[in-house]
C-alpha positions as a printed NumPy array, in Angstrom:
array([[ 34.549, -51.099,  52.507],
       [ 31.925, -52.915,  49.917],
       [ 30.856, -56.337,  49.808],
       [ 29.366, -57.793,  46.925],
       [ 28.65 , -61.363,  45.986],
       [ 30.564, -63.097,  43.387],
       [ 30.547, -66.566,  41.012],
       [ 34.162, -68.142,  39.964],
       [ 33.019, -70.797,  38.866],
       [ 35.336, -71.956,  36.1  ],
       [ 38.951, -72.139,  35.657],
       [ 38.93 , -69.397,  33.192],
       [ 36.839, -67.037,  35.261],
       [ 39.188, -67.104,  38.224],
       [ 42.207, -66.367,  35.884],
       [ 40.182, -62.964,  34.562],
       [ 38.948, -62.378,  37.678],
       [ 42.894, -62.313,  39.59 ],
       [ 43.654, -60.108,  36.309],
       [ 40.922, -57.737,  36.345],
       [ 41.45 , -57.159,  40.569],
       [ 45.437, -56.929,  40.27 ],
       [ 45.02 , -53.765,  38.617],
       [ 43.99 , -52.087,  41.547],
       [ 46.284, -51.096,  44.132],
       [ 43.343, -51.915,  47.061],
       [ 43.079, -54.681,  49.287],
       [ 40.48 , -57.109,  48.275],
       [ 39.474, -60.654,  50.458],
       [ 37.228, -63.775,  49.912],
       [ 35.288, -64.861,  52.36 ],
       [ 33.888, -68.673,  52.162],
       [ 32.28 , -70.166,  55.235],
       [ 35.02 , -69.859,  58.016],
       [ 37.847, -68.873,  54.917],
       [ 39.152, -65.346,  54.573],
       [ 41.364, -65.247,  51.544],
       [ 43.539, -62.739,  49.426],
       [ 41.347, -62.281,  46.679],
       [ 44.603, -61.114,  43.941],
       [ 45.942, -65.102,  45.126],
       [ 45.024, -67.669,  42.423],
       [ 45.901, -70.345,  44.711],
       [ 44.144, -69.254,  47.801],
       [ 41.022, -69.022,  45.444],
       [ 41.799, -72.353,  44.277],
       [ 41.251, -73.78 ,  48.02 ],
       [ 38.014, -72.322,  48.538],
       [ 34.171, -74.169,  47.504],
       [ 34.066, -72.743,  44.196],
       [ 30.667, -74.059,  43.557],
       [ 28.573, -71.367,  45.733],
       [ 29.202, -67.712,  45.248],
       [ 32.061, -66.449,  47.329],
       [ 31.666, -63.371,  49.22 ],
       [ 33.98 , -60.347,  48.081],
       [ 35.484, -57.089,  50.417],
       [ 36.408, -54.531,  48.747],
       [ 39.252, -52.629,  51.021],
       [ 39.003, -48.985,  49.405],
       [ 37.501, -45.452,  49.231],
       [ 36.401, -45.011,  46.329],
       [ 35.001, -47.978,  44.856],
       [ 32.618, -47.46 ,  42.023],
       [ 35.549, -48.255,  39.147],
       [ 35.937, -51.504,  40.91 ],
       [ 32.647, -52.305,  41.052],
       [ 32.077, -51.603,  37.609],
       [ 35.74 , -53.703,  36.797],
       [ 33.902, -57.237,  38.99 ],
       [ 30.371, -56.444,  37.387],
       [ 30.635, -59.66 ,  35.294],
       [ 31.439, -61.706,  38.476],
       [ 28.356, -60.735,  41.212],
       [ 25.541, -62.922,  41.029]])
């Protein structure tokens, strides 16, 4: 399990960022304040604060291609 920190904040970057994610078969949650979301859910991203950066697990062994795929996102 990795957490990183992560911006979405624009309309477009959610959209590539639920892309880019739903590739992977792993689990992946956002966590804002007292909110624990499924990160591959547009709409559940949609009712978090999108103007702070948004905590992200990563739910998986091996992570380094993932990190690599949500590079453009951490802050």
């Amino acid at each position: 399990m990795k957490k990183v920190m992560i911006s979405l904040n624009s309309i477009d970057k959610v959209k590539s960022f639920v892309n880019t994610i739903s590739k992977f078969d792993s689990d992946f949650d956002l966590i804002s304040g007292r909110y624990v979301i499924d990160a591959k859910s547009i709409m559940g991203i949609f009712s978090l604060d999108l103007s702070q950066p948004i905590e992200l697990t990563i739910h998986a062994e091996d992570d380094a291609e993932i990190l690599e795929a949500v590079k453009p996102y951490m802050v």
